[in-house]
C-alpha positions in Angstrom: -9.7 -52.9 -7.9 -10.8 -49.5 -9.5 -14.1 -48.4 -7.7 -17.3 -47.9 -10.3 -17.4 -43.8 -9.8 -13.6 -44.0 -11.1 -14.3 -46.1 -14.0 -16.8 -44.1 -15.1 -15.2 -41.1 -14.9 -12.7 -41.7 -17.3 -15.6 -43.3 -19.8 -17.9 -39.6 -19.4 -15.5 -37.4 -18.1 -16.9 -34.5 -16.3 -20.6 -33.4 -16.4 -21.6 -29.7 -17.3 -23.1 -29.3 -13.4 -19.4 -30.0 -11.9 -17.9 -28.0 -14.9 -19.9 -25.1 -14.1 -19.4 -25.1 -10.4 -15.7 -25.2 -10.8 -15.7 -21.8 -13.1 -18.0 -20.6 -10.6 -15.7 -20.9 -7.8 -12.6 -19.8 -9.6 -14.9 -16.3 -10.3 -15.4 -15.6 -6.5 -11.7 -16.4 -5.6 -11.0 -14.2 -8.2 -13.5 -12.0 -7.5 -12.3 -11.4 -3.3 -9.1 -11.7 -4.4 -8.7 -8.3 -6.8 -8.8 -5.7 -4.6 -5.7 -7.2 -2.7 -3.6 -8.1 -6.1 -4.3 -4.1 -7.3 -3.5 -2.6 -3.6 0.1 -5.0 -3.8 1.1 -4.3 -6.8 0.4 -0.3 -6.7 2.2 -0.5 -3.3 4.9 -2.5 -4.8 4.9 0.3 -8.1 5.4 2.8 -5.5 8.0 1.2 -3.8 10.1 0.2 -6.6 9.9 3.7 -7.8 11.4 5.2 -5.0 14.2 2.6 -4.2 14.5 3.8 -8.0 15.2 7.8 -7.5 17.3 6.5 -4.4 19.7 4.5 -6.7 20.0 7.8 -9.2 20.4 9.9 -6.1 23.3 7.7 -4.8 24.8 7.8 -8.3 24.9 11.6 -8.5 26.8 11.5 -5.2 29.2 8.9 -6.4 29.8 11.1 -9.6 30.5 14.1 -7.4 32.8 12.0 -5.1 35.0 10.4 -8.4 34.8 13.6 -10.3 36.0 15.5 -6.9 33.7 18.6 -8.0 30.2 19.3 -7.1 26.9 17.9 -8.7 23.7 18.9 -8.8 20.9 16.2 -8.9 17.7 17.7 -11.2 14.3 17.1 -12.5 12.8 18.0 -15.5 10.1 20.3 -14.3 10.2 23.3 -12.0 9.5 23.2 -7.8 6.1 21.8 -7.0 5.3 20.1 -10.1 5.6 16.2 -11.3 8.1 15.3 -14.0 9.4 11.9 -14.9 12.9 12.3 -16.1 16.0 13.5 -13.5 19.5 14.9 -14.6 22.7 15.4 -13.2 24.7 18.7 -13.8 28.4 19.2 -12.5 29.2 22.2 -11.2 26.2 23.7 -10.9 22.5 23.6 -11.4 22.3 26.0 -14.3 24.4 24.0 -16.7 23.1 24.2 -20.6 25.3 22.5 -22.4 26.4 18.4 -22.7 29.8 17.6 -20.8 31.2 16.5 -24.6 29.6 19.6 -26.4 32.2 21.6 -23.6 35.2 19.6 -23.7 34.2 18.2 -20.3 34.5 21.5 -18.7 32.0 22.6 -15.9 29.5 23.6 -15.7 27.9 21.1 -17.9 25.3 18.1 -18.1 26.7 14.9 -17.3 26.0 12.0 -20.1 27.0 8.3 -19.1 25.5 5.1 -18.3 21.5 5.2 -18.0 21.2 8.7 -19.6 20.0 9.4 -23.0 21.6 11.9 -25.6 20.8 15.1 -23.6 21.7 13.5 -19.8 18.4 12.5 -19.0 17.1 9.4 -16.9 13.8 8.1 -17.1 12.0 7.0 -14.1 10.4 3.7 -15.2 6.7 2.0 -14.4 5.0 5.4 -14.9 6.8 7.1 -11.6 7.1 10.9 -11.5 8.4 12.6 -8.8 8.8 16.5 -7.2 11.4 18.1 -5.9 11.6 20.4 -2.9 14.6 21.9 -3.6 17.6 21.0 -6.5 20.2 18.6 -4.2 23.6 19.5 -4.8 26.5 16.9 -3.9 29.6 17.8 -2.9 32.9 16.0 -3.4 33.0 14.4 0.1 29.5 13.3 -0.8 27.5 15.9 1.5 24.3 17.6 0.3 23.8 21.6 0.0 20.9 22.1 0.3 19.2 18.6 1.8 15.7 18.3 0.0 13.0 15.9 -0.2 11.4 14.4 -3.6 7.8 13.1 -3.2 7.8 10.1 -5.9 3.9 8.8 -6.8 2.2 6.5 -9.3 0.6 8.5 -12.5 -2.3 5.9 -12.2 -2.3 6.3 -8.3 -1.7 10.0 -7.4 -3.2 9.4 -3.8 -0.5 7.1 -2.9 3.4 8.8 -2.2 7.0 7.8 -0.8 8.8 10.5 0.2 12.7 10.2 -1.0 14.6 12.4 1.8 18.4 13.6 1.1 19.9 14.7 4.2 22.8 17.3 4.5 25.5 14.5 5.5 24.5 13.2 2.2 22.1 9.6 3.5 19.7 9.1 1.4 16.2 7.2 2.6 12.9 6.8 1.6 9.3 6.7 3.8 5.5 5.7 3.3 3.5 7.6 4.8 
């Protein structure tokens, strides 16, 4: 047999008092919880934007390896500033003009798969990243000179990965 309390549960249903209660106990989980969620998920922003630059990195180097010529990896801003966009140039870093627009004839910006019209890729989630120093892969795969990007959150400027290219050409990133 169905108890009485059961029975009349499904006759009233559920009483303001226990209604309230429950709302009031999903706020404070909530509530403690925050602070947690936001420190996860800029961690995870952060993260995801340097395994990010790492990928692009490692595809400059495969460029320069099939193309058997050098490539330099750039970002869009000068030494010690942020920029969110990266570029790869073959032959050399002071390449002005689109691999098509020269007949594919170096020095020139190399346009493929990721890039827009003008060779660009755009780091996604709002990362932006510095570079030491414009890495340069050569057609074993070895970087002249090695460098170091520091890649950070716009919302979340306190919190950096570092993205280190070392002269053999081994890429890796670091939290402080």
């Amino acid at each position: 047999m169905v108890s009485r309390r059961i029975r009349r549960l499904d006759a009233r249903g559920f009483s303001l008092a226990e209604l309230i209660v429950v709302v009031a106990v999903i706020g404070i989980l909530m509530v403690v919880g925050m602070p947690t969620f936001l420190t996860y998920w800029r961690t995870s922003t952060l993260k995801a934007g340097a395994q990010e630059l790492v990928s692009l990195l490692n595809q400059a180097k495969q460029i320069a390896i099939k193309e058997n010529e050098t490539v330099c990896a750039r970002t869009d801003t000068g030494t010690g500033t942020y920029g969110t966009k990266l570029r790869y140039m073959r032959g050399s870093c002071a390449a002005a003009s689109t691999c098509t627009a020269t007949g594919n004839v170096s020095p020139c910006i190399w346009t493929g798969a990721g890039s827009d019209g003008s060779g660009y890729f755009t780091l996604s989630n709002r990362i932006e990243a510095n570079a030491t120093a414009n890495v340069s892969f050569s057609y074993l795969g070895a970087a002249s000179p090695s460098g170091s990007y520091t890649v950070r959150v716009i919302d979340n400027p306190s919190g950096t990965a570092t993205v280190t290219v070392a002269g053999s050409g081994r890429i890796s990133y670091s939290f402080p």
